[in-house]
N, C-alpha and C positions, 0 to 999 in steps of 0.2 A: 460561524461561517454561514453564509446565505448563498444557494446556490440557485442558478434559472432553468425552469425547467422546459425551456424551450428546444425542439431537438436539434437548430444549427447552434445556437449558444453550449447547448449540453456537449457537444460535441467539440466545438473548440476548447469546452473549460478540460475537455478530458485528454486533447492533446497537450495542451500546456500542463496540466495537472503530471503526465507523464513525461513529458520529455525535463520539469523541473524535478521529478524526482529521479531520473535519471542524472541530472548533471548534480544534485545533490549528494547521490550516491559516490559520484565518481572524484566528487569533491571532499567530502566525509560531512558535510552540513547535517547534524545529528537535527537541530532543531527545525530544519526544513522536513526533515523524513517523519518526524513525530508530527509536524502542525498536520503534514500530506496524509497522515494516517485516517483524520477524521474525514477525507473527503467521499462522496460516495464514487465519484466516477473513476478514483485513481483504480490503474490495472497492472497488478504486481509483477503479472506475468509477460508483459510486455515486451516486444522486442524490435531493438532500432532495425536498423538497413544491414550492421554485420551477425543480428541476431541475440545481442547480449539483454540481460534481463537486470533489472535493477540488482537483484541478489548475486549476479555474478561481475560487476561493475564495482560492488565493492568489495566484494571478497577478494578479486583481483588486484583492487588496489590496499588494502590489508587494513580498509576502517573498521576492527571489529564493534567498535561500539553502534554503526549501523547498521553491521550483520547482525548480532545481536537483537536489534530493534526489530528490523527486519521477520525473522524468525519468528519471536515471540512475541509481537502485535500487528501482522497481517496475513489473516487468515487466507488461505486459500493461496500464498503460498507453494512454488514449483521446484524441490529441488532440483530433477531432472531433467528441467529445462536446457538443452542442448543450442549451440547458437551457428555461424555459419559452418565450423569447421568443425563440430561435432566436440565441440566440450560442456563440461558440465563447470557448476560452479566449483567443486574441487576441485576439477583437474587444473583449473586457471590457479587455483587457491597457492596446491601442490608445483606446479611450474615456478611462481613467483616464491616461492617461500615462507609465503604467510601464515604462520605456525599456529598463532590463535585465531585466525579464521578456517584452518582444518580443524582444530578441535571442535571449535561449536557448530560446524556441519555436519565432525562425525557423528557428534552426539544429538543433533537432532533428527540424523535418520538419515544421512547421505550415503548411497551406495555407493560402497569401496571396489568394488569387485566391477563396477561400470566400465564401457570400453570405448574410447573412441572413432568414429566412424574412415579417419583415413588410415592409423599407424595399428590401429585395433590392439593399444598401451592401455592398461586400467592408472588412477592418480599416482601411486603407489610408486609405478613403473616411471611416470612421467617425473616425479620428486628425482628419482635416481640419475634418469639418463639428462637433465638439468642440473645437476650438482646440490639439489638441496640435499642433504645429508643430514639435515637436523631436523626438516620435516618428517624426513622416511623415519629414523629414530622414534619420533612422537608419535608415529602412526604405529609404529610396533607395538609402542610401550602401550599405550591403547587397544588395541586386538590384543594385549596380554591380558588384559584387566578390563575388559571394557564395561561391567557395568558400578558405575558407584553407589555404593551399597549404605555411605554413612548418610546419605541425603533420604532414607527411608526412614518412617516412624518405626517399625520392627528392627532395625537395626542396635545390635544392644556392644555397649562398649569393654568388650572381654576377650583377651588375647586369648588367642586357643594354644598356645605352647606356654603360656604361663605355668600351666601344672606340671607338664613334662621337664619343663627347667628347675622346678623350683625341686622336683624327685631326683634329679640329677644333683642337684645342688648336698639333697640331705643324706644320701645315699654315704657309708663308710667307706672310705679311701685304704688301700695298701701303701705299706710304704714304698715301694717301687713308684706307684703310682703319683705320688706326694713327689719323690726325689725326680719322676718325670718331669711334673708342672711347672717346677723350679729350677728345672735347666733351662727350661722350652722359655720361659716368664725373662730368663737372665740373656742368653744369646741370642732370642728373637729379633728383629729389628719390627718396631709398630713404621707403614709407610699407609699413605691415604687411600682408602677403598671407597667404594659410593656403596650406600648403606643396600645392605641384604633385603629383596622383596619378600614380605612378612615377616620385617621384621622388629624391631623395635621403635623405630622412626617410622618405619612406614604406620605403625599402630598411631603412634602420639598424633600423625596429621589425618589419621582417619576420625580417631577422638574430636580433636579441635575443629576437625572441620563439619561435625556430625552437627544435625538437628536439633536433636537430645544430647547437647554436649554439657558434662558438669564443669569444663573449666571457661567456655567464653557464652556468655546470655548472647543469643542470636536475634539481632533488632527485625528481621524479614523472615516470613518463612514462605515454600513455595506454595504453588498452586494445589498441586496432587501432590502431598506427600507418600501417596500409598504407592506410587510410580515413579520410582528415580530414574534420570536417564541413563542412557546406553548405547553402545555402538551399536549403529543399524536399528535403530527401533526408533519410528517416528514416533515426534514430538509433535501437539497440535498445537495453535497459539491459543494465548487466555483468552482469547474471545470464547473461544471454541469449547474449552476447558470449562469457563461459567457457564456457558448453554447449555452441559450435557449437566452441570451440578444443579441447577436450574430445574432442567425436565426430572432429574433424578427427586427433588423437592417438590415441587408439583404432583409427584406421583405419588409421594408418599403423604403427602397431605389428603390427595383424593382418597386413599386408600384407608386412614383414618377418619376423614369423615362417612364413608359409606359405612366401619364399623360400628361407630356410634351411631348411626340412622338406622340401622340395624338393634343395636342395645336396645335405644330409644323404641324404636315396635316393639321390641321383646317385650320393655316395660309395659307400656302402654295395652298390650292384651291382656300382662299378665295385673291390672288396677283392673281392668275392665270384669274379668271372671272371678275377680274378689267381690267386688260390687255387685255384682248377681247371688252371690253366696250370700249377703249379710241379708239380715232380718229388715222389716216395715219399718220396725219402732226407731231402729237407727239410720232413719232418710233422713228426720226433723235436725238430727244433729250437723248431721253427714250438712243439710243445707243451710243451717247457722254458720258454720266451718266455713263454706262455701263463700257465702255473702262475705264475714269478716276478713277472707283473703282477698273478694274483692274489692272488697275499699282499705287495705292496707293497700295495692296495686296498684290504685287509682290516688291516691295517698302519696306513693313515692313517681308518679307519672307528671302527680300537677307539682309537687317539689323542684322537678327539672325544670320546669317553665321559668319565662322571665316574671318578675311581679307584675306589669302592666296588663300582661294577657293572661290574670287568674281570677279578675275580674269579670264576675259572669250578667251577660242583662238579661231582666225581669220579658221579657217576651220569650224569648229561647237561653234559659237557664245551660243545655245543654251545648251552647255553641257558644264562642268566645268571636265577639266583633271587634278588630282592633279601631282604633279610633287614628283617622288620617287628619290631619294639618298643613291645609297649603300657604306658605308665606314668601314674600318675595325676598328674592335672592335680594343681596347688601351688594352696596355697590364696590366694585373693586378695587384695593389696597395698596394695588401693582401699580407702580408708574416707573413704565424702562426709562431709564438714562441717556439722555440723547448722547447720541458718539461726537467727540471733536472731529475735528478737519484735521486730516493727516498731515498737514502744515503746522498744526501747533505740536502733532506729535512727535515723539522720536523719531526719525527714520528708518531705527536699526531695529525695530522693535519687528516689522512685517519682513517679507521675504523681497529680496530684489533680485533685478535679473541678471544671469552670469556674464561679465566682461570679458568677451573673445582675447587674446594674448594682440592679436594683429591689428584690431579695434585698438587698442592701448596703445600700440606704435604708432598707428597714425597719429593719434591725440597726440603724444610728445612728440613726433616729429614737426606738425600744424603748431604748437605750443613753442619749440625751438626757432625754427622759421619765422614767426613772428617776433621772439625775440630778437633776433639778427636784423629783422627790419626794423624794429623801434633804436637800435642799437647806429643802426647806417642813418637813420634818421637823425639820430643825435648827432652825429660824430657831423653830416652838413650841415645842420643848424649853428656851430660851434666855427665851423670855417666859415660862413657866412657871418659873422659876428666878428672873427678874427678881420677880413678882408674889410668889412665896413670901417671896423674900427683904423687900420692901416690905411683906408684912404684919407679919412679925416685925418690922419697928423700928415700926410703929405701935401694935401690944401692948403693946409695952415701954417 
């Protein structure tokens, strides 16, 4: 994408840049809202004439897969963004009943507890007195459990009632107790329950759905694994996420090379007060030593070279002159195709221009008309042929 950087052009590409990602939003057009990601002038936080911002346009309308995009590849980013009548992107979420776009709000940090400016109802309040009922359910179950713990690397896959059952399990039985289980086991009626929180189901999809899961290899992993999300704790997008891994790498690299620049003095003083300690008689070595490392140096220096430039000339040994060749360019190989005349071509091959509906009526009606008059034409031609010929046999 090529943008102009002139400021009424910057300026129109910024209202069209928004107002398409508004009607994409509102549309659910996933592949508009990704190409809009890479533009610089688009403004996430935007807001038309009733105040609505791209992220509550579709949360509203329940496209999670742009909430989602949304979220997590445009930084900067406004949950709080209120529009004219004082709502936020959940409370519109929560009214409509769009159940996976409350969740991935809760979890990326939308304030539940928010209030609106005319009824001063938090989302919560506004799910109930609208009839969603199965929002407010999900928002519960959620503020029950809000943070997910199997999406963290220290997360370890070990029921913690496993032992207490399994001692209940080994533990010796009375026979009262025996003849209890087996009443209880015989007259009970089993009818369907939704399974116990913590409990054996709830484990197996904490397992399956973990990081570090042993029964499914997970093809993606997230960004920060050392932060799983949570209700009420903001999430930043991957932009934002790499920039901080980024400066955290950069820092630690600076911080490694000042240690080694550091070593490196150390060493360095400490050759230097050894070399003051040694005797006379071992300089002469000490400078044999010397020389041979450097023409081993110089040795693996001119190895890297191309062969043409190891060639040294006899005036300056020590300088390599490369040797220049000017020759004339070959004459060119290219001869374009001359194009036919669009008369010999197909027609259907280029674009033609659209036939209006009423343009086409006229033609047939111009095209029927004339037949009617070639038709009245025949039909006198044929009486006048009749009539001539009726005279001649009355003549005669």
């Amino acid at each position: 994408m090529t943008y102009d950087t002139n400021s009424s052009n910057s300026s129109k590409c910024e209202t069209h840049c928004i107002t398409g990602l508004l009607v994409a939003c509102y549309q659910g057009y996933v592949d508009i809202v990704i190409a809009l990601s890479q533009c610089p002038y688009v403004d996430v936080n935007w807001q038309d004439n009733e105040g609505n911002t791209a992220l509550i346009t579709a949360s509203q309308a329940g496209h999670i897969t742009t909430t989602n995009y949304l979220l997590n590849y445009y930084p900067g980013l406004d949950l709080e963004k209120r529009n004219v009548h004082g709502f936020t992107a959940l409370m519109k979420a929560c009214m409509q009943g769009r159940s996976d776009c409350v969740r991935a709000l809760l979890l990326a940090g939308a304030d539940m507890h928010a209030m609106d400016t005319s009824r001063g109802m938090t989302a919560l309040e506004w799910a109930r007195f609208t009839g969603r009922y199965e929002t407010s359910y999900l928002v519960h179950k959620l503020m029950s459990r809000p943070c997910a713990e199997q999406f963290c690397e220290h997360y370890k896959p070990e029921w913690h009632k496993m032992k207490e059952l399994l001692a209940l399990a080994n533990e010796t039985k009375t026979c009262l107790q025996k003849i209890a289980e087996c009443i209880r086991s015989t007259f009970t009626f089993n009818y369907f329950n939704d399974p116990k929180e913590g409990g054996v189901m709830d484990h197996m999809v904490r397992v399956t759905t973990a990081l570090s899961s042993p029964f499914i290899s997970m093809a993606c992993k997230t960004v920060c694994p050392e932060t799983p999300p949570c209700v009420g704790k903001r999430r930043y997008s991957v932009q934002e996420i790499l920039r901080e891994q980024n400066d955290q790498e950069k820092r630690a690299q600076e911080k490694s090379s000042e240690n080694r620049k550091e070593k490196s003095s150390q060493d360095s003083h400490s050759t230097v007060a050894s070399k003051k300690k040694e005797r006379r008689s071992s300089l002469q070595t000490s400078g044999l030593q010397v020389s041979q490392r450097n023409k081993v140096v110089s040795s693996r220096r001119a190895s890297l070279l191309p062969l043409h430039l190891l060639s040294r000339s006899s005036v300056r040994p020590g300088i390599v002159i490369p040797k220049v060749r000017v020759t004339r360019a070959p004459q060119p190989t290219y001869h374009p195709e001359k194009m036919r005349r669009r008369s010999s071509v197909n027609p259907d091959i280029y674009l033609q221009l659209p036939k209006w509906r009423y343009k086409e009526l006229k033609e047939e009606r111009k095209k029927a008309e004339e037949e009617e008059k070639k038709k009245a034409e025949e039909a006198e031609k044929q009486k006048q042929k009749q009539r001539s010929s009726y005279q001649k046999r009355t003549f005669t």
